[in-house]
N, C-alpha and C positions, 0 to 999 in steps of 0.2 A: 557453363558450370554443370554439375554431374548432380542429376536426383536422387533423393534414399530418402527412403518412406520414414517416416514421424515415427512408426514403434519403434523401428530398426536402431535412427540416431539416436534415440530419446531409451532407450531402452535401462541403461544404467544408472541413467540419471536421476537424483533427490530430487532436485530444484531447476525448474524453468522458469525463465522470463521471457515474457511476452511483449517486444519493442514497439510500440507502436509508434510509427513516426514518418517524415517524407522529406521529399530533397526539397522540397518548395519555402519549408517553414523555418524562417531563421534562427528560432528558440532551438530545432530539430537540428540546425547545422550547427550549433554552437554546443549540444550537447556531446553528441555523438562521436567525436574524436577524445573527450574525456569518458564517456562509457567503454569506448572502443580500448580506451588504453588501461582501465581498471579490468576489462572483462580478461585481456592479454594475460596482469599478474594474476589474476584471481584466479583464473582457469587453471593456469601454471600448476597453480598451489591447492585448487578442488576442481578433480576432474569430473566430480558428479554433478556438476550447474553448468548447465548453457543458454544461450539467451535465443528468442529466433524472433527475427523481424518480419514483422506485419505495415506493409508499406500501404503509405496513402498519396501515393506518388500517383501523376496525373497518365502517365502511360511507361512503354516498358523502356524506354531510353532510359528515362528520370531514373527510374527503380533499378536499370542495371547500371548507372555512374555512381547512382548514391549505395547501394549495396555493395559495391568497390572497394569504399571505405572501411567494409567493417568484415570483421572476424567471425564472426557465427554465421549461419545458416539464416534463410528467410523461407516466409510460403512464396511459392512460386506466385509472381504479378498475375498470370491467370486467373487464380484462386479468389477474385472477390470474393464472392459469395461468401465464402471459407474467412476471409478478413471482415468481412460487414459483418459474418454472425460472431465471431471472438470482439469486436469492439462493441459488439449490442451486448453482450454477456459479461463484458467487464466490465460498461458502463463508461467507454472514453467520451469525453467531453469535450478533452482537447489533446492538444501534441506538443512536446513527446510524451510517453507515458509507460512507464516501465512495470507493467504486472509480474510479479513472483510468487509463483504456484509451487506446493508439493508436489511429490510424486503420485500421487491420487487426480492432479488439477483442483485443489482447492486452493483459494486464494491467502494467500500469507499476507501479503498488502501490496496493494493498489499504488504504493507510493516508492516505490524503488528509486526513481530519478534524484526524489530530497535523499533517499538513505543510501546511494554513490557520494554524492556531497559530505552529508555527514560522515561517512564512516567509510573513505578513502581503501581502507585496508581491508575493507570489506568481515569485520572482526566479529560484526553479528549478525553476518546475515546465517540465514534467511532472512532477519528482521522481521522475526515472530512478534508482533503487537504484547504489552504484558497483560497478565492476567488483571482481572479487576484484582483480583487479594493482592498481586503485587503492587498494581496499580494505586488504590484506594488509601496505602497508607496503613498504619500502626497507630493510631491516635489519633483523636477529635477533641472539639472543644464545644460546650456547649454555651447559651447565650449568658452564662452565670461567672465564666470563666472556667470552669471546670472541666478539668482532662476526662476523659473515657477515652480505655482502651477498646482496640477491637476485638478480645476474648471478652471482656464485660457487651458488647453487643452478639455475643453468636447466640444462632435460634429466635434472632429479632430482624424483623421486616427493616431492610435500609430504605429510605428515598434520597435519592439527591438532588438538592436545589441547588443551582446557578443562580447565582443573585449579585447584583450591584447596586450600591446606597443610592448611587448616581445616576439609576434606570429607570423612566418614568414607569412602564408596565410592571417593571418588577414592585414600585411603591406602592401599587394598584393592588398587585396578587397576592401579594405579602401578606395581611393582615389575613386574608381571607384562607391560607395557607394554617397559616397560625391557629386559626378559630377550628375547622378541619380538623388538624391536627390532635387538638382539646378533644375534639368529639371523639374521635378514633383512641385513640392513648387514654384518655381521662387527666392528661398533662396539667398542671397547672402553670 
């Protein structure tokens, strides 16, 4: 197979993905023929994403049958070093693991592999994470029953607690939360 330097191929492109993955691991062989074949239409259809793989394959056999399989480009097997610092800077944990970067390399999310699943058609990727505002909602309820919207809280400090009735620590922090609270707000 024929080398071309990373700025070169990478040059027009938004969005990269960063595959991390190897021919050893059977969650990686069970993926990779459905990313293979989402990346085929997707590509089709946006030509500014490509994906490159980053193998953890055990020598260069492994890495040239299993790179066989796929469509985009890889770092050259060579290139540890070059694969050991991209999965210490992504924070792999395990395989496979599909990172998708802007065109800057900042990370978009860490979880591509669940957002091929979900979203087949690939309709949102990048799969930009949402905003907290979009996030957070339009309305709250306080413990009185009472709605508030979220223009009656702007220019107010938010917190948010995670709580369940049913969690010993949380029955623990809770009150203590509450008392806190009184003191900071003047709440009653």
């Amino acid at each position: 197979k024929s080398t071309v330097q990373t700025e070169t191929h990478l040059a027009d492109v938004d969005n990269v993905c960063i595959y991390f993955s190897a021919h050893w691991c059977p969650p990686c062989r069970g993926f990779t023929p459905k990313l293979n074949d989402w990346y085929k239409d997707f590509k089709a259809k946006n030509p500014k994403m490509d994906i490159v793989f980053a193998s953890s394959d055990k020598d260069q056999g492994a890495f040239d049958e299993y790179h066989s399989s796929m469509s985009w480009p890889a770092l050259p097997f060579a290139e540890r070093a070059l694969k050991d610092k991209l999965a210490k800077k992504f924070k792999v944990q395990g395989i496979p693991m599909l990172v998708v970067l802007d065109k800057d390399g900042k990370v978009i999310t860490t979880e591509g592999r669940s957002k091929v699943a979900e979203d087949p058609q690939g309709e949102s990727f990048p799969w930009t994470p949402a905003t907290f505002g979009e996030a957070i909602g339009t309305e709250f309820v306080n413990n009185k029953g009472e709605t508030t919207t979220i223009d009656q809280l702007q220019d107010k400090v938010l917190g948010l607690y995670f709580s369940a009735h049913w969690c010993p620590p949380c029955k623990g922090f809770t009150p203590q939360l509450v008392d806190t609270y009184k003191k900071v707000v003047g709440a009653d």
